[in-house]
VEXDREN-2710 file (C-alpha; in Angstrom, 1 decimal):
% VEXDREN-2710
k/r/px/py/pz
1/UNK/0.0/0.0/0.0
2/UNK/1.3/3.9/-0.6
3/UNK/-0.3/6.0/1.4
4/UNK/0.7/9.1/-1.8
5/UNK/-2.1/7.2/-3.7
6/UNK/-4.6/7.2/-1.7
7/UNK/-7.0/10.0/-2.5
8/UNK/-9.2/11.7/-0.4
9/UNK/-12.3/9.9/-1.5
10/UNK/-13.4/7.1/-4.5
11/UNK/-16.1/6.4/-5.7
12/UNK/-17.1/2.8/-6.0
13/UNK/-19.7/1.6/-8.5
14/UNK/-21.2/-1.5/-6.5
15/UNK/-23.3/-3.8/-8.4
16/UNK/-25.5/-6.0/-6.2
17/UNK/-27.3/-8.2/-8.5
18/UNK/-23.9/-8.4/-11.2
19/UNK/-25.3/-8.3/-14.8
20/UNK/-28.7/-9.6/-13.7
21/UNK/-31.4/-7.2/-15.4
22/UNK/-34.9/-7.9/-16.4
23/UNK/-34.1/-5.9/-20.1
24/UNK/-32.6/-6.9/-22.3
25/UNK/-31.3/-3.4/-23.6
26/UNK/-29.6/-4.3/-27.0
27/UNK/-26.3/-2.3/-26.7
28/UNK/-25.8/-3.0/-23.2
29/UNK/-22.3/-3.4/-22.8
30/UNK/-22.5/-5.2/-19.2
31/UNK/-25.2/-8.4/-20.0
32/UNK/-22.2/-10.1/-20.8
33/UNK/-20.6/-9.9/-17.7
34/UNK/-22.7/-12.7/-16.5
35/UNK/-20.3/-15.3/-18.2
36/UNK/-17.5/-14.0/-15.5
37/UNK/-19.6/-16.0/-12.9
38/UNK/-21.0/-19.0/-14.4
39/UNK/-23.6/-20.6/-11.8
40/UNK/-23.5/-17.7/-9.7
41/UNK/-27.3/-16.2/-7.9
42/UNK/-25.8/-12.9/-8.7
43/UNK/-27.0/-11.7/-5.2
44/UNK/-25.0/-9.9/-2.6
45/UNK/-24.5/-11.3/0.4
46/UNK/-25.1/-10.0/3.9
47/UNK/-21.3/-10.6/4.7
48/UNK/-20.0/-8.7/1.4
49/UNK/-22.5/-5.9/1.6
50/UNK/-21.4/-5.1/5.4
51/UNK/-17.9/-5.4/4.4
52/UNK/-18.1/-3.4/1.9
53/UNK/-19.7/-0.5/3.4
54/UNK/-17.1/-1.0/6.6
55/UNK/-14.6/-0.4/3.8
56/UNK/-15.6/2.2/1.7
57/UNK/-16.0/4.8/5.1
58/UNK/-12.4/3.6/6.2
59/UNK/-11.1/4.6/2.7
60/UNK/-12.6/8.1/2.9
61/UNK/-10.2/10.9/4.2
62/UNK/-13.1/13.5/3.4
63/UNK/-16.5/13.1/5.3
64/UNK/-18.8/13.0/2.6
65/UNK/-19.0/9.7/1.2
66/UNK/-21.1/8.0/-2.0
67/UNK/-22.5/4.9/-2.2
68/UNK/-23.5/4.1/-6.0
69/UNK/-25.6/1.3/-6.1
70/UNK/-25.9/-0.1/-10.3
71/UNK/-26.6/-2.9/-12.1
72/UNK/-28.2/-4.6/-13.9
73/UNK/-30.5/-4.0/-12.3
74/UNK/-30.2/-3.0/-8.6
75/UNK/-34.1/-3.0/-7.6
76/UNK/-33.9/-6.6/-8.2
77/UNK/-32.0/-7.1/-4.7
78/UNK/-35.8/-5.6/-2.7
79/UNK/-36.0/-2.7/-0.8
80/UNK/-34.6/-5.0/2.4
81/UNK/-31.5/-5.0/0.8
82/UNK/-31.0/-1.6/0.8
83/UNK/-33.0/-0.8/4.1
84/UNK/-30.0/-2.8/5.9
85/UNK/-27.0/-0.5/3.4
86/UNK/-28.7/2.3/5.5
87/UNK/-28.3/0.3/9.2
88/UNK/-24.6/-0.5/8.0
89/UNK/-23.8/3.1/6.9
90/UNK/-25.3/4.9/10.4
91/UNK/-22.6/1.7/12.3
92/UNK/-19.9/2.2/10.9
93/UNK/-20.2/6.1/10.5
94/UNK/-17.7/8.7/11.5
95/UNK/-18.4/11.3/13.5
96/UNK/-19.1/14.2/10.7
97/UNK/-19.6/12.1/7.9
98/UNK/-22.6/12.3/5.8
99/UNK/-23.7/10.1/3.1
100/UNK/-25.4/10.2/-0.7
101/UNK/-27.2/6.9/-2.0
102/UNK/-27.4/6.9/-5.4
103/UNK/-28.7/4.6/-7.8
104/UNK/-29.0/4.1/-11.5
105/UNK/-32.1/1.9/-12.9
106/UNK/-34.3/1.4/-15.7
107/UNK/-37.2/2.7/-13.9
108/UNK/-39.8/-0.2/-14.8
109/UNK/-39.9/-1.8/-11.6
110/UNK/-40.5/1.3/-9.1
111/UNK/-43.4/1.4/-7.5
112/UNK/-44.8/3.7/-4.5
113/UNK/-42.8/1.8/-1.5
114/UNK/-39.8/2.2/-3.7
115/UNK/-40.4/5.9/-4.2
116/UNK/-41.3/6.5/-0.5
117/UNK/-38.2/4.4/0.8
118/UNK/-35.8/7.2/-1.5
119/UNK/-37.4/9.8/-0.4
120/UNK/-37.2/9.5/3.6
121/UNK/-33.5/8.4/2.9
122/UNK/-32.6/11.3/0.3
123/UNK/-31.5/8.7/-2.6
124/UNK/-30.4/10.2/-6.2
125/UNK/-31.9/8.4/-8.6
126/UNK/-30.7/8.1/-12.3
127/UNK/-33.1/7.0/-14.6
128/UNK/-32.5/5.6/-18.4
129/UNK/-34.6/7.7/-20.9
130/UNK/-33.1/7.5/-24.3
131/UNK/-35.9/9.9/-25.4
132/UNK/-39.7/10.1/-27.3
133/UNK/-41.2/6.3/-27.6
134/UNK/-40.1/5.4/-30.6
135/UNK/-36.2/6.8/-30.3
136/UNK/-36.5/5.2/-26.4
137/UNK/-37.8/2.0/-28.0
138/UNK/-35.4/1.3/-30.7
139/UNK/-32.7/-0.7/-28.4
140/UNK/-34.1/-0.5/-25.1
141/UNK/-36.1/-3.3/-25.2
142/UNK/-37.5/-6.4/-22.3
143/UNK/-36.7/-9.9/-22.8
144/UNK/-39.5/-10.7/-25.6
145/UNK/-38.3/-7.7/-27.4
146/UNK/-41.2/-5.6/-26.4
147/UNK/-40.4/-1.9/-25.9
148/UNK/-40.1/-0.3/-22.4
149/UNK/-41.0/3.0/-23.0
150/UNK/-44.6/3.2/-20.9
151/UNK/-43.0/1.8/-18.1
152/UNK/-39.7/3.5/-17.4
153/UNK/-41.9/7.0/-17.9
154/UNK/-44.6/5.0/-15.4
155/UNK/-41.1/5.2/-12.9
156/UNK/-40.6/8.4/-13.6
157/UNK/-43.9/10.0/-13.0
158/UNK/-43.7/7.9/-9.5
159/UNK/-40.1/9.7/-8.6
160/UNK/-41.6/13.3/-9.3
161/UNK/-45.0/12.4/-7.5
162/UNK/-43.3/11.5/-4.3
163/UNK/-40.3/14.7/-4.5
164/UNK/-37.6/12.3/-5.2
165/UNK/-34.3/13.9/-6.5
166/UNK/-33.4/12.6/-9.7
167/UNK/-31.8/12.7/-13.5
168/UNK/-32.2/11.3/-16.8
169/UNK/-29.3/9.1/-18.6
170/UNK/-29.7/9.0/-22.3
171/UNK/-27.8/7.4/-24.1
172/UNK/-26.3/8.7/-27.7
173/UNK/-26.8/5.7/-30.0
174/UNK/-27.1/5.0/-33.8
175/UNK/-31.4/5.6/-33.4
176/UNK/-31.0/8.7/-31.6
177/UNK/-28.0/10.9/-32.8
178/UNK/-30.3/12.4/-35.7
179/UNK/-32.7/13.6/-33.7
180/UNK/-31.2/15.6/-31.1
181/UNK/-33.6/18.5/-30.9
182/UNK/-36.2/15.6/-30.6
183/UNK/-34.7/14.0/-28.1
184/UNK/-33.6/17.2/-25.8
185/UNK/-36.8/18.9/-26.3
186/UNK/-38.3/15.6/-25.2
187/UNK/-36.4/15.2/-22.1
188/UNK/-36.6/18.8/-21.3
189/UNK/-40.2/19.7/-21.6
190/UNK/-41.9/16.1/-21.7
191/UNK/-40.4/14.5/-19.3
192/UNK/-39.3/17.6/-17.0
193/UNK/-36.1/16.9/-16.5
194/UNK/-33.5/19.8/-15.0
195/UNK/-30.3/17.5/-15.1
196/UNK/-29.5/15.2/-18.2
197/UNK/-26.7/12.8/-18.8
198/UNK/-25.1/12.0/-22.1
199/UNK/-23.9/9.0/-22.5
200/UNK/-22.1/8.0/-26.1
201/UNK/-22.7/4.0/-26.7
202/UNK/-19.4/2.4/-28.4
203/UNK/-20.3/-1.4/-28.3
204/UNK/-16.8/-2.7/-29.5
205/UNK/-16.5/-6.0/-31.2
206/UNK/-13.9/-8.7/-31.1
207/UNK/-12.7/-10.7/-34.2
208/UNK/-14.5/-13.8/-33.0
209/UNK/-17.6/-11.7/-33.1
210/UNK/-17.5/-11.6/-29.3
211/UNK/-18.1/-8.3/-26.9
212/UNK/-17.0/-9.3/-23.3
213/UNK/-13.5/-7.8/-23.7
214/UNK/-12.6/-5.1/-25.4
215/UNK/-9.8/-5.7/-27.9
216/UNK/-11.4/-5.3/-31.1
217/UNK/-11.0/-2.7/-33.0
218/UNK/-14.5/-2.4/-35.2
219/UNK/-17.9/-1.7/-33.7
220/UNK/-21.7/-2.6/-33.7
221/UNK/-24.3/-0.8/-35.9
222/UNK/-25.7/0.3/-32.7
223/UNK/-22.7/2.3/-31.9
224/UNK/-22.9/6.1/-32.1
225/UNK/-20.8/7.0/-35.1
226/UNK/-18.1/10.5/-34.5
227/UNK/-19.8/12.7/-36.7
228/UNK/-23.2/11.9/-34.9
229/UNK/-21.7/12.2/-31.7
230/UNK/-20.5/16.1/-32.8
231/UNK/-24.1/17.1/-34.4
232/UNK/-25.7/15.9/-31.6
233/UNK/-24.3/18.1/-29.1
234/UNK/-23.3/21.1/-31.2
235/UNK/-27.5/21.2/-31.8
236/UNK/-28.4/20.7/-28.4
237/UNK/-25.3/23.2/-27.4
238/UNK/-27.4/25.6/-29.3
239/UNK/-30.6/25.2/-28.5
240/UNK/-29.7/25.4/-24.5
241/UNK/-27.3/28.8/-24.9
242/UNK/-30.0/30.2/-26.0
243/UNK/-32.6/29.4/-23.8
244/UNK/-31.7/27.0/-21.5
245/UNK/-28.7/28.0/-19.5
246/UNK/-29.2/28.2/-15.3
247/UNK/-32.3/25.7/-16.0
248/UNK/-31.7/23.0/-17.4
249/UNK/-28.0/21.5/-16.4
250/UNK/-26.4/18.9/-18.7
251/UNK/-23.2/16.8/-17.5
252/UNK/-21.2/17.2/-20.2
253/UNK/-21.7/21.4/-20.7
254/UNK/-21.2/21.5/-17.3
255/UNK/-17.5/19.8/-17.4
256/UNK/-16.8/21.4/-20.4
257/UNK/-17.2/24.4/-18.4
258/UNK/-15.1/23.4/-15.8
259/UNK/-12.4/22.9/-17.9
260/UNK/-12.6/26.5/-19.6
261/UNK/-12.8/27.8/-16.3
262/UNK/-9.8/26.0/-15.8
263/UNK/-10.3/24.2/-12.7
264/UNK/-8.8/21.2/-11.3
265/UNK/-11.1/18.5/-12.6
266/UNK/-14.0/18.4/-15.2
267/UNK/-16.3/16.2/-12.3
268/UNK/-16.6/13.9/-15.6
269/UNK/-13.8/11.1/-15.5
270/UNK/-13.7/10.6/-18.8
271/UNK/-12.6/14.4/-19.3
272/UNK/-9.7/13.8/-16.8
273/UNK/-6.4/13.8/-17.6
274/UNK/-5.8/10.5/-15.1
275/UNK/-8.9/8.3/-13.1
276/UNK/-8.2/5.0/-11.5
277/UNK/-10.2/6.4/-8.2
278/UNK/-13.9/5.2/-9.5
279/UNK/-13.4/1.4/-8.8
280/UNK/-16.5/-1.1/-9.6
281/UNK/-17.5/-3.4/-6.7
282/UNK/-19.1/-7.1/-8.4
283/UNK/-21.8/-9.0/-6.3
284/UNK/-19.3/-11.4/-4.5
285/UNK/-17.0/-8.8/-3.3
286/UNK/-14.8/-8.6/-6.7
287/UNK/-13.2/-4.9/-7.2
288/UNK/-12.3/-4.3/-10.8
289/UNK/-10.4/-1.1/-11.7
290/UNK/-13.3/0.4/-13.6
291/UNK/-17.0/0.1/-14.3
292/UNK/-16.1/-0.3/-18.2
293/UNK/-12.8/-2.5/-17.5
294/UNK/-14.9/-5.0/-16.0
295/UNK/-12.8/-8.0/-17.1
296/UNK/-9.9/-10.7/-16.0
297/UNK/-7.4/-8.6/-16.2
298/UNK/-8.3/-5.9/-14.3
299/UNK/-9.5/-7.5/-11.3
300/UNK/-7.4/-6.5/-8.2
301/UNK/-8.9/-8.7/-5.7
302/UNK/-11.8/-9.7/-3.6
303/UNK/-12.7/-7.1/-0.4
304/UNK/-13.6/-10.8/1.6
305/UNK/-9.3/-11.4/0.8
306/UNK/-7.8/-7.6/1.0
307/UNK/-9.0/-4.1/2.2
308/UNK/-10.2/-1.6/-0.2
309/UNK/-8.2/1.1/0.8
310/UNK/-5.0/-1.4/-0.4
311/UNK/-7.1/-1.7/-3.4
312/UNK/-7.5/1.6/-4.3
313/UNK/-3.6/2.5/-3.5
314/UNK/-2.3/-0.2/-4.8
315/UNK/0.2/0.2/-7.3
316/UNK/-1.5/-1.7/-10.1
317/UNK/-4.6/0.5/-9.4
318/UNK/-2.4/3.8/-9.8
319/UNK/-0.9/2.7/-12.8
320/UNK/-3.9/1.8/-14.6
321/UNK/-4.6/5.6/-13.4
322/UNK/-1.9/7.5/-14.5
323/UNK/-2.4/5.6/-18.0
324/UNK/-4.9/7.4/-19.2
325/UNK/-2.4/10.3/-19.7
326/UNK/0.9/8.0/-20.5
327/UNK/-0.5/6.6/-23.0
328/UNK/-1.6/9.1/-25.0
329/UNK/0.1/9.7/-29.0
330/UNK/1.1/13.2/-29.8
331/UNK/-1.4/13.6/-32.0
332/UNK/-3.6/14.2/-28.6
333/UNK/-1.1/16.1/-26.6
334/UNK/-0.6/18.7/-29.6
335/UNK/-4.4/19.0/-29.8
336/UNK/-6.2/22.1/-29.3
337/UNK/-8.6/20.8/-27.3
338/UNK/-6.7/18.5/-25.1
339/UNK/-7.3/20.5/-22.6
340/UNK/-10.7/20.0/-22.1
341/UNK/-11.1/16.0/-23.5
342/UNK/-7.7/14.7/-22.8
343/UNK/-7.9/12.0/-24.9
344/UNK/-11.4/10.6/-23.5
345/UNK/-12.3/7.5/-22.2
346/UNK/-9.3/4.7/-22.3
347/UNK/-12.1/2.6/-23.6
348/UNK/-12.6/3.7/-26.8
349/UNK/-9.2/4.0/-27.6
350/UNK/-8.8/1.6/-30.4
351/UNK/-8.4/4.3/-34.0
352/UNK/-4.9/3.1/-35.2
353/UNK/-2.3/5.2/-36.0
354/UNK/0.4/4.9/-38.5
355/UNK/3.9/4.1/-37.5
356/UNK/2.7/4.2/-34.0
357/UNK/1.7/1.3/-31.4
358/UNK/-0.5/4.2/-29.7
359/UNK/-4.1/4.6/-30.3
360/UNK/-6.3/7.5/-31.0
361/UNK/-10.2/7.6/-29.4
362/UNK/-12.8/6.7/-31.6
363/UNK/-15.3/9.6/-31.0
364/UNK/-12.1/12.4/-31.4
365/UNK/-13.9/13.9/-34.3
366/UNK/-16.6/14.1/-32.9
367/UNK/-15.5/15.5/-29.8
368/UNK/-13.1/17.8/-31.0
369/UNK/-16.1/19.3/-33.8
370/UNK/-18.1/19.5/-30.0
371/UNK/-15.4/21.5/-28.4
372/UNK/-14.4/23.8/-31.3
373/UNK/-18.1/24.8/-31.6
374/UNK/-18.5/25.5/-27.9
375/UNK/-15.2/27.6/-27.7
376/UNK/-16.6/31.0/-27.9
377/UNK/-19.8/30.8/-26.0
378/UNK/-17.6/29.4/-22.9
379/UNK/-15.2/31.7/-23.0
380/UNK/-17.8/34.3/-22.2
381/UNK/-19.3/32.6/-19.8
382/UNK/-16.2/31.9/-18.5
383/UNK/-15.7/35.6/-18.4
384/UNK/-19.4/36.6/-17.2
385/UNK/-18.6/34.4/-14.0
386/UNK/-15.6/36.0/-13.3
387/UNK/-17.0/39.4/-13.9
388/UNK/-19.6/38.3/-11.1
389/UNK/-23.1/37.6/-13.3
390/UNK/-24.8/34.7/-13.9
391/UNK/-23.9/32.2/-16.9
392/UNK/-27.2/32.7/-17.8
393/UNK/-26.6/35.9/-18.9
394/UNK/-25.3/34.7/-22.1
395/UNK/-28.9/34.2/-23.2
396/UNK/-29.4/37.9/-23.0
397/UNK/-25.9/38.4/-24.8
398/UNK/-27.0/36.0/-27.8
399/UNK/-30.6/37.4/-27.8
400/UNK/-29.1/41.1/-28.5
401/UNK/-26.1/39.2/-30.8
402/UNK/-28.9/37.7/-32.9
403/UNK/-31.1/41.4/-33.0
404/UNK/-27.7/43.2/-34.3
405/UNK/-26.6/40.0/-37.1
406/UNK/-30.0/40.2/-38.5
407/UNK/-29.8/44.4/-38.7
408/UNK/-26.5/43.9/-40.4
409/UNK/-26.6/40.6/-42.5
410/UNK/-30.4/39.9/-42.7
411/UNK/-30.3/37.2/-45.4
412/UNK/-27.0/35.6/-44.6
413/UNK/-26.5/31.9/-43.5
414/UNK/-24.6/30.5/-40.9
415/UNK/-22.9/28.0/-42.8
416/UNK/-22.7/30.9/-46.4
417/UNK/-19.7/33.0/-47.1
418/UNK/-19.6/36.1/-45.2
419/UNK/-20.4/38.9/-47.0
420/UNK/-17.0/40.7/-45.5
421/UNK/-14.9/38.7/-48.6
422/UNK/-13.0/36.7/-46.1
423/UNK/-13.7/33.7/-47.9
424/UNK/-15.2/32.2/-44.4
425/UNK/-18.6/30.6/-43.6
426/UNK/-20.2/33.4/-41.5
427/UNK/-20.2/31.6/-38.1
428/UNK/-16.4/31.8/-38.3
429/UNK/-16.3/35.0/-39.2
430/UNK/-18.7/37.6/-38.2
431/UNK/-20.7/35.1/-37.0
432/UNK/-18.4/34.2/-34.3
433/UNK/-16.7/37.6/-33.8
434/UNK/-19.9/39.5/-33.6
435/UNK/-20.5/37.5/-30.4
436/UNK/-17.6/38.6/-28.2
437/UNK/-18.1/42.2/-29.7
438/UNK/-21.8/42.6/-28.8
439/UNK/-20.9/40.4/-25.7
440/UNK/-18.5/42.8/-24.7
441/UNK/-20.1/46.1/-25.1
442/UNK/-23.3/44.2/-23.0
443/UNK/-21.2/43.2/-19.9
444/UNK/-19.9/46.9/-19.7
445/UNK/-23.2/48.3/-20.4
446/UNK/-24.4/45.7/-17.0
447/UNK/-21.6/46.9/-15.3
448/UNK/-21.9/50.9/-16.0
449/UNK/-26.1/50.5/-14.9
450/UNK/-24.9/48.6/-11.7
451/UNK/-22.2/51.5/-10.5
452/UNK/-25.5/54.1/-11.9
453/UNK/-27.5/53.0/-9.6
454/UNK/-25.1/52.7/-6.7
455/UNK/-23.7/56.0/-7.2
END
């Protein structure tokens, strides 16, 4: 054990029930994961759930501590299950210490005693929506192939009846990435939603045609393709910088503005420059070194053989950490917008390179088209924080932007030359340099009415 790599908390993604779900979601990466534990009931035991809540408060430094409770399908262990997680965490709790339950389901099982049991014990609850009924439908499926859409949105009525705190985790798949307005506009006004996860679906495939470990280098026509992946943010991007900002808060704007606010982390891992501290806990006690690396040869060991606070030090655990960033080709440490993607999730590095063993991420294109659209509008947020307003006052800066462009070049295109002769499309021009200009003279103007009034 090293005591240097121990951080000051992990997070641990404990999976009571294993792989055990009752979908049968069609790009799910972790169904698979059942043939780890042939024969197994895929149930936590008393013995392992106690020792690992023990274990994850003596591995916290910092008070507050997260328990994440995935799956499968984690409502398939009963509400007893997690009625004693609760007794555990108040006896083995330090003075000071609080705790957040979280959980990620499907939704379709939840019922009022569910919803009542997260709401006396303040549970965040993630729900999968992967938008309207047909879109929602297209992969996320039961076991007789019958869409789910009626009942996860039957869960989600439930949560908002009984005041439960929750978000919405959609994935970005093949069905969806066309219809991003649909799907946002869904999410946002049908289903009510304030917080929103994007999640990109990369279902890699072996050359035996196999999907448990990831060494292949193709993927499935379910997979979210680059260029989809960039359209469908840059058109949500737009549609919630207009309208949406300080309302509506999406994981992946918000880390992006983390990172152009230059702070220490993104709060995304997959936007870090290292990771190795979100560990995934299997039903009998088996830690793996991440929730994607599921797999033989990350497994560090058993919290029923070793402590997890030597798992989470240990050296092999560090390493696979501090890989994320060592392994990187130049291409991604000369890139623009490293800073703000640094290189992505480890698991969908696979893009070959030529003359080089390293590997690029599959979805750079589509994250770097993401992050060069988003570069002005953050920057004046970024600046409108600073200056001590509201992000949200971008919306008014656009709004006015939008009054002026149409004033000056009424007819013109965002993606048509610009009618200065630089040979640009407009939104690089004065398109993009109209923003900080009206931006600009709309802060001062704030500013000079604030000292007015003051004087």
């Amino acid at each position: 054990m090293t005591d240097n790599h121990l951080p000051p908390s992990i997070h641990v993604i404990a999976k009571p029930t294993g792989a055990v779900c009752n979908l049968a979601c069609k790009y799910c990466f972790f169904l698979s994961k059942e043939e780890l534990y042939p024969g197994s009931d895929f149930r936590m035991s008393e013995e392992v759930l106690e020792s690992y809540i023990r274990q994850l408060i003596e591995a916290h430094r910092s008070p507050q501590v997260t328990v994440a409770w995935q799956g499968g399908e984690p409502t398939l262990m009963g509400i007893d299950f997690y009625r004693r997680a609760i007794e555990l965490q108040e006896k083995y709790r330090r003075p000071g210490m609080t705790f957040e339950n979280t959980m990620q389901t499907n939704g379709t099982l939840l019922n009022d005693e569910w919803c009542r049991f997260f709401k006396e014990n303040d549970f965040l609850i993630g729900i999968s929506i992967d938008g309207p009924r047909e879109l929602h439908d297209a992969y996320r499926v039961n076991r007789g192939g019958q869409g789910t859409f009626d009942r996860a949105m039957h869960g989600l009525r439930l949560l908002q009846e009984h005041g439960v705190e929750y978000n919405i985790l959609t994935t970005i798949n093949h069905a969806n990435a066309d219809h991003p307005l649909e799907v946002y506009r869904f999410l946002r006004d049908e289903a009510r939603t304030s917080w929103i996860q994007f999640i990109p679906i990369v279902e890699r495939i072996n050359s035996d045609g196999s999907t448990l470990c990831q060494e292949g280098d193709r993927v499935t026509e379910r997979s979210v393709r680059p260029e989809q992946l960039g359209n469908f943010l840059t058109t949500i991007f737009d549609e919630w910088v207009h309208n949406d900002v300080g309302e509506v808060f999406i994981q992946t704007f918000e880390a992006a503005a983390r990172s152009w606010m230059k702070l220490p982390s993104s709060g995304m891992c997959v936007f870090d420059e290292t990771c190795g501290t979100g560990l995934a806990l299997e039903h009998n006690g088996d830690v793996y070194s991440c929730d994607h690396f599921v797999e033989p040869d990350y497994l560090l060991s058993n919290i029923m053989e070793s402590e997890l606070y030597n798992l989470v030090s240990s050296e092999k655990q560090y390493s696979f950490g501090r890989n994320k960033k060592n392994s990187l080709p130049r291409e991604c440490l000369q890139c623009d917008v490293y800073f703000a993607c640094h290189g992505g999730c480890p698991k969908n590095r696979f893009l070959k390179i030529p003359d080089s063993e390293r590997k690029l991420n599959y979805l750079c294109d589509g994250w770097k088209a993401f992050f060069h659209h988003i570069d002005q509008p953050m920057k004046l947020m970024v600046t409108l924080i600073q200056r001590g307003y509201p992000a949200s006052e971008i919306m008014r800066i656009l709004s006015r932007k939008k009054v002026v462009q149409e004033k000056t070049f009424p007819k013109v295109g965002r993606n048509e030359p610009c009618p200065c002769g630089s040979g640009l499309k407009f939104k690089r021009c004065h398109g993009c340099k109209g923003i900080k200009k009206t931006a600009d003279k709309e802060i001062n103007r704030s500013e000079n009415m604030i000292r007015h009034r003051w004087k």
